[in-house]
C-alpha positions in Angstrom: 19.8 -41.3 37.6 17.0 -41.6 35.5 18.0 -38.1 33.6 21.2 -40.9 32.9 19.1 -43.7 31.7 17.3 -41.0 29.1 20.5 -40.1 27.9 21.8 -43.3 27.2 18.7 -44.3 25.9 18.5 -41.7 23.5 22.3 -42.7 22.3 21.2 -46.0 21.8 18.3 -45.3 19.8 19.3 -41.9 18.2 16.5 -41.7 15.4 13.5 -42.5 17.7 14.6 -39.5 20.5 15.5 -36.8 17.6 13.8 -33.9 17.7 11.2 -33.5 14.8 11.4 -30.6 12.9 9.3 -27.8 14.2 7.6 -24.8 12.4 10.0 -22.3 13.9 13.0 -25.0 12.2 11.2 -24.7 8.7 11.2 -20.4 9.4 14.6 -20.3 9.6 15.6 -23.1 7.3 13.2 -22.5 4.3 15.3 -22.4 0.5 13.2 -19.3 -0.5 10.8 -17.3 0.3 7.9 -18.9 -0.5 8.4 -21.6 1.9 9.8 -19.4 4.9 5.9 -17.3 4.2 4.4 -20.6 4.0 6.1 -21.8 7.5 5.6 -18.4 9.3 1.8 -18.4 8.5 1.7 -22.2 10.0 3.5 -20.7 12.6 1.5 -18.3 13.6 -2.1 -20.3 13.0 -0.6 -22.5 15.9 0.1 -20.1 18.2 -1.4 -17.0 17.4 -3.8 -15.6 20.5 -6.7 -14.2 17.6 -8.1 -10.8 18.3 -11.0 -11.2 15.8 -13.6 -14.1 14.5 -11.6 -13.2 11.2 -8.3 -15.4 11.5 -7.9 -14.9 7.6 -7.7 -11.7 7.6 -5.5 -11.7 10.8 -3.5 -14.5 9.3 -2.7 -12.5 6.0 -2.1 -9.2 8.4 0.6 -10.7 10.5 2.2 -13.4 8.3 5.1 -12.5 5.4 4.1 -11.2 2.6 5.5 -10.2 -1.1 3.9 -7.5 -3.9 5.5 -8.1 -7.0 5.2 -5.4 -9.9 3.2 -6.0 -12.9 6.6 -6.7 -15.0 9.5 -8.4 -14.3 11.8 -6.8 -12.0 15.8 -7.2 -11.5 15.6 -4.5 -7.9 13.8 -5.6 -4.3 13.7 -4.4 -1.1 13.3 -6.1 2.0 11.4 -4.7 4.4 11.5 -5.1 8.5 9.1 -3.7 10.9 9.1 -2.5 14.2 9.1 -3.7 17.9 5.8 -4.9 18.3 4.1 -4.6 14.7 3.6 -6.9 12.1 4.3 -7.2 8.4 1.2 -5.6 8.2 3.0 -2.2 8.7 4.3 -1.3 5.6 0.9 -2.5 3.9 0.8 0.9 2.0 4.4 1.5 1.8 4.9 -2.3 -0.1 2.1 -1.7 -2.3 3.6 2.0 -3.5 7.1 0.5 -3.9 5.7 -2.4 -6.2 3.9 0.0 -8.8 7.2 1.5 -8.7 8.8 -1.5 -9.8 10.4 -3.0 -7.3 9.5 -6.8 -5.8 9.0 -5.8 -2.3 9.5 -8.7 0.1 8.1 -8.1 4.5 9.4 -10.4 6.7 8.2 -11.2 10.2 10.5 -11.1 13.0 10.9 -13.9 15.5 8.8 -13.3 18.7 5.8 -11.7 16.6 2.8 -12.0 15.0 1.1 -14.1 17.5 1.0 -13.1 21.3 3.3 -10.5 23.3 4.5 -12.9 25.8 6.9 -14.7 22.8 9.1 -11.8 22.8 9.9 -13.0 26.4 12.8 -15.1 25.1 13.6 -13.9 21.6 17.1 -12.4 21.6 18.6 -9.7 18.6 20.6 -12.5 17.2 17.7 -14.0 16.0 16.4 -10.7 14.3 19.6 -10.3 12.7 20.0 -14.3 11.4 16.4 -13.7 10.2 17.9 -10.7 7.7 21.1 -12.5 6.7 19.0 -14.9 5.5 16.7 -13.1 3.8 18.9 -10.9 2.0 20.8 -13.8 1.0 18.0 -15.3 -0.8 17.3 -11.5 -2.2 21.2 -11.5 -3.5 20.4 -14.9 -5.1 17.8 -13.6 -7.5 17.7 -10.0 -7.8 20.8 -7.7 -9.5 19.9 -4.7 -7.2 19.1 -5.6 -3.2 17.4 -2.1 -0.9 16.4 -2.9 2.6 14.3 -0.7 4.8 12.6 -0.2 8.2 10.6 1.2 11.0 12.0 1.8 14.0 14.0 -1.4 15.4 13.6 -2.7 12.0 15.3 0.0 10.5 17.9 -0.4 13.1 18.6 -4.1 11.8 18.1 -2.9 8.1 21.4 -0.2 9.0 23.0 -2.5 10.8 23.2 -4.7 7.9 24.3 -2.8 4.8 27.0 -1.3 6.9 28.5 -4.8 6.6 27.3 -5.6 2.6 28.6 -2.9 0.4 26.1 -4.7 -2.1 22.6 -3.5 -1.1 22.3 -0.3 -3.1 20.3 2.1 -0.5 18.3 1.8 2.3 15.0 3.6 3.3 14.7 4.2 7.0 11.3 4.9 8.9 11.5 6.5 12.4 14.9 4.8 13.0 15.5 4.0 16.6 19.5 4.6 16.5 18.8 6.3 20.2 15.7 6.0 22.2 14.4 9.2 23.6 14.3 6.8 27.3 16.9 8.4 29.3 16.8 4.3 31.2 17.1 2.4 28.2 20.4 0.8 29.1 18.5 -0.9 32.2 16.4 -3.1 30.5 19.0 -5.6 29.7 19.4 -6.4 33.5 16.0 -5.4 34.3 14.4 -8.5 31.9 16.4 -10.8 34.4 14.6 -9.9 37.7 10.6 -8.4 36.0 9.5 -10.1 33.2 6.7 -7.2 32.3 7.3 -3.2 32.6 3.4 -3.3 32.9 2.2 -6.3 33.7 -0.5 -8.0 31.4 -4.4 -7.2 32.9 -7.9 -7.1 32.0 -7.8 -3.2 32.0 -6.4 -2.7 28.6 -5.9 -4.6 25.7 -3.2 -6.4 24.9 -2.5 -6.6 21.2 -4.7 -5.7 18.2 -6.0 -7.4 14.7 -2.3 -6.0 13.3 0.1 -5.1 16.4 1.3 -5.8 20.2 0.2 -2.9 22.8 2.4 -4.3 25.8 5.7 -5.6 25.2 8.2 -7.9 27.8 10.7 -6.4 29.3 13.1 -8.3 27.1 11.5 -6.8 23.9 13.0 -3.7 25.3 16.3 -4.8 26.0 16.6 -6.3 22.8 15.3 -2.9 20.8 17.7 -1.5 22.9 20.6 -4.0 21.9 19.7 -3.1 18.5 20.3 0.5 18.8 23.7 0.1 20.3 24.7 -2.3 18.0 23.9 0.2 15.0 25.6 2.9 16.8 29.0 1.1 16.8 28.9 0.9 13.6 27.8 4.1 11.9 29.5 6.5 14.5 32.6 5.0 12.9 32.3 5.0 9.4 30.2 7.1 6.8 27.5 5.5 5.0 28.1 6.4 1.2 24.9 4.9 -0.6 21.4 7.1 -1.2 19.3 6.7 1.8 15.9 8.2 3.2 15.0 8.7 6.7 11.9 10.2 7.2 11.5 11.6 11.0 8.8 13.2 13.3 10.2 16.1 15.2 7.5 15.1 18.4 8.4 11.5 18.5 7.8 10.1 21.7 10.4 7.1 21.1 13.3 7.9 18.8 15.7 11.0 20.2 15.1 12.3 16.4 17.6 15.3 16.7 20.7 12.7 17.7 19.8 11.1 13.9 19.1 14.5 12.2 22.6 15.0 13.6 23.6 11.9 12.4 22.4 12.2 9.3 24.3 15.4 8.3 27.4 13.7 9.7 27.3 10.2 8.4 24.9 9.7 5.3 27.3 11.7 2.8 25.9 10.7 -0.5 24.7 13.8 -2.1 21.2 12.1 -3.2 20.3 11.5 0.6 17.0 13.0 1.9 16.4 13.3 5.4 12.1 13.8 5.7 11.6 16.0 8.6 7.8 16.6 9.8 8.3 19.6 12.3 9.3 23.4 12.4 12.4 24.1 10.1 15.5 24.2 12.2 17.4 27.3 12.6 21.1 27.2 10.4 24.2 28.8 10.0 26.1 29.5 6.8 27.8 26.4 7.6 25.6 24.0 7.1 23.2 25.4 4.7 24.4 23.4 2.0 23.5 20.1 4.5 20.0 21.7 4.4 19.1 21.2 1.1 19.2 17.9 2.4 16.6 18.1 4.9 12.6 18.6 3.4 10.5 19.8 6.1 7.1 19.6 6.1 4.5 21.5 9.1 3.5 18.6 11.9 0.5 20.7 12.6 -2.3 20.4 10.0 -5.6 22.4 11.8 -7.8 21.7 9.4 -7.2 17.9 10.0 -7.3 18.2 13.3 -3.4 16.6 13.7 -1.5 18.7 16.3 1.4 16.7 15.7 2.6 13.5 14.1 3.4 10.7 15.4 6.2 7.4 15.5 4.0 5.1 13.6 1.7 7.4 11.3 4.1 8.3 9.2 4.1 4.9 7.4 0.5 4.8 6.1 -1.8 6.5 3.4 -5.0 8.3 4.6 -7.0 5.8 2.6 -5.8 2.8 4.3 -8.7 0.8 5.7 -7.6 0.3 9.2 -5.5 3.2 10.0 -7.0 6.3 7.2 -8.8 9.2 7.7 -11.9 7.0 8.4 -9.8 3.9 9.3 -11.7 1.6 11.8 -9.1 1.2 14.4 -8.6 4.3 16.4 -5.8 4.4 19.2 -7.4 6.3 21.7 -5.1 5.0 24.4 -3.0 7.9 23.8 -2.4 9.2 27.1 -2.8 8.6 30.6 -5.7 10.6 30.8 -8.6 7.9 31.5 -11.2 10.1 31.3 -10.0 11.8 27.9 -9.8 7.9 26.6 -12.9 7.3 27.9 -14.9 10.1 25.7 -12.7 9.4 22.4 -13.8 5.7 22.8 -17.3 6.8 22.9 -17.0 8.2 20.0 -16.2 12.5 20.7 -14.7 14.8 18.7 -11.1 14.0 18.6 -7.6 15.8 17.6 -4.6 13.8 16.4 -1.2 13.5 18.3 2.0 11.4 19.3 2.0 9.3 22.4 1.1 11.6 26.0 0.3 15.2 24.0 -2.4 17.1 25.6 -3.6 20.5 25.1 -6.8 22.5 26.9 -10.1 21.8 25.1 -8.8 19.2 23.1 -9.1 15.6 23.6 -6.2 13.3 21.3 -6.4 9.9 19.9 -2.7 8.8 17.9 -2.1 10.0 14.7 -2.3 6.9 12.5 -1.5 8.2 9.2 0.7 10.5 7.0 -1.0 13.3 5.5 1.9 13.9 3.0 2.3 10.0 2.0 1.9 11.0 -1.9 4.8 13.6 -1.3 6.7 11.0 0.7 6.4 8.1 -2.0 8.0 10.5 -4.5 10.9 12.1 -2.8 11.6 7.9 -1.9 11.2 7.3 -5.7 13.8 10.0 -6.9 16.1 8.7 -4.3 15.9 5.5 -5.4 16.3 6.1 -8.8 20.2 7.5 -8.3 21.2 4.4 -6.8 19.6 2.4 -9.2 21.6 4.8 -11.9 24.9 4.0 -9.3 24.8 0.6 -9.6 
């Protein structure tokens, strides 16, 4: 009865029981980009769970950014990060795609930047509203529109073109089109009945200055949604517009040999590259003009101490601050080994792996960074260059 009275209440006094206008409203209605930054960093101020006495820096990490070039530009790319990272991610990438010219826009995906337990409700259609909109605003000002990604986010950037015949090529970072997880499909009806897969303690950290280390259930289900969603669409049609997908042959998330596979099959345009860090695959005479395709590069680097790459390193330089060579965050939570993460946090020797690599003698904190970034940036440039010369 009284839920009645409310109601009616409310009818007859519309403008006093509105709802006012929340940051997450101003997000997803901002007229450019500047105001949607300017929301999302209000956004997560309010709500954020801070790791560090340094909110400004943790502010700037998390919240949307853009790098513009030094001269006026008429090509951008939007770029879109992974299940539980931030903008923060492609802080090298954005930085080496703006001195090549480009206005280089990161946006933050709904359910980030501020505490792992608001991916509990966050569902893909939000992810994907978040890039239409985006690349609308991108179409408005800019004569040549790229998108690219990490992971989930480079599920959403596929995803997308496949639909706009207008964005000119797409550069693809450890793109989740399968998970390696044999149970993936699960985690849809799994978020119903267990909110967390591991359930948030006191024994290991939750989140960093610049990423999420647990994610909800339903973070899962909705990475998951997002790889089946992109599946549908480029197992039926080719993709016909210069791409690069750079790949780790030991990654512990993506299965990377269904999207080499993929990649030979679907991404026809002759200026694709497909990045592979591994051991070169064995061919036949069949596909050896497909190979020319394919750059490989060794995973193991012994005189760096990297036995193998990993999902996320591929993305950053070996000077960046954080993550480098002598970056100040090191992941040794690497394995399940507690007393292996126990001597690489006080401070031993340490090799540099994927997720769960061991090996006798060695103890292995997560690669964090790309030994061949410089190499990288340039076979992205000369891609990019034909589809700029397409359009």
């Amino acid at each position: 009865m009284l839920g009645v009275v409310a109601t009616l209440a409310c009818l007859v006094t519309a403008a006093g029981c509105a709802r006012q206008p929340s940051a997450a409203d101003a997000m997803t209605e901002a007229e450019n980009f500047q105001a949607y930054a300017q929301a999302s960093r209000a956004w997560i101020e309010e709500k954020r769970l801070f790791q560090t006495e340094n909110r400004a820096d943790e502010l700037a990490w998390n919240a949307p950014y853009e790098v513009r070039p030094d001269v006026p530009s008429t090509k951008a790319i939007l770029l879109l990060h992974g299940l539980g990272d931030s903008p923060w991610s492609f802080v090298d990438i954005a930085r080496d795609l703006a001195a090549q010219g480009y206005v280089v826009r990161v946006a933050l995906l709904p359910g980030h930047g501020t505490k792992p337990a608001d991916l509990i409700d966050v569902q893909l259609e939000q992810w994907q509203q978040l890039v239409e909109q985006q690349v609308a605003l991108l179409h408005k000002e800019f004569a040549n529109v790229y998108l690219g990604g990490f992971s989930t986010g480079a599920n959403l950037a596929l995803a997308y073109a496949a639909r706009d015949p207008d964005i000119k090529g797409l550069v693809l970072f450890s793109p989740a089109f399968r998970s390696s997880e044999s149970y993936d499909w699960a985690t849809p009806w799994l978020a119903h009945f267990k909110t967390w897969i591991l359930a948030p303690d006191n024994s290991r950290p939750q989140q960093s200055p610049v990423r999420y280390h647990n994610v909800p259930t339903n973070g899962f289900a909705q990475f998951y949604r997002s790889s089946v969603a992109v599946r549908r669409l480029i197992e039926q049609q080719d993709f016909d517009r210069p791409v690069v997908i750079v790949l780790t042959e030991q990654d512990s998330v993506v299965d990377v040999r269904y999207v080499r596979e993929l990649f030979q099959r679907r991404f026809t345009h002759a200026a694709s590259r497909l990045i592979w860090y591994g051991q070169a695959q064995p061919t036949g005479a069949r596909d050896a003009a497909q190979q020319q395709r394919i750059l490989t590069r060794s995973d193991r680097i012994a005189d760096e101490r990297i036995s193998q790459f990993s999902h996320m390193g591929i993305l950053f330089s070996p000077a960046n601050p954080l993550y480098g060579r002598s970056g100040t965050l090191r992941f040794c939570r690497n394995s399940r080994n507690a007393d292996e993460v126990a001597r690489c946090e006080a401070g031993e020797e340490v090799w540099y792996s994927d997720w769960g690599y061991s090996e006798p003698g060695k103890i292995h904190a997560r690669l964090t960074y790309n030994p061949y970034f410089e190499w990288q940036s340039g076979v992205i440039r000369g891609v990019l260059q034909v589809a700029e010369q397409g359009s």
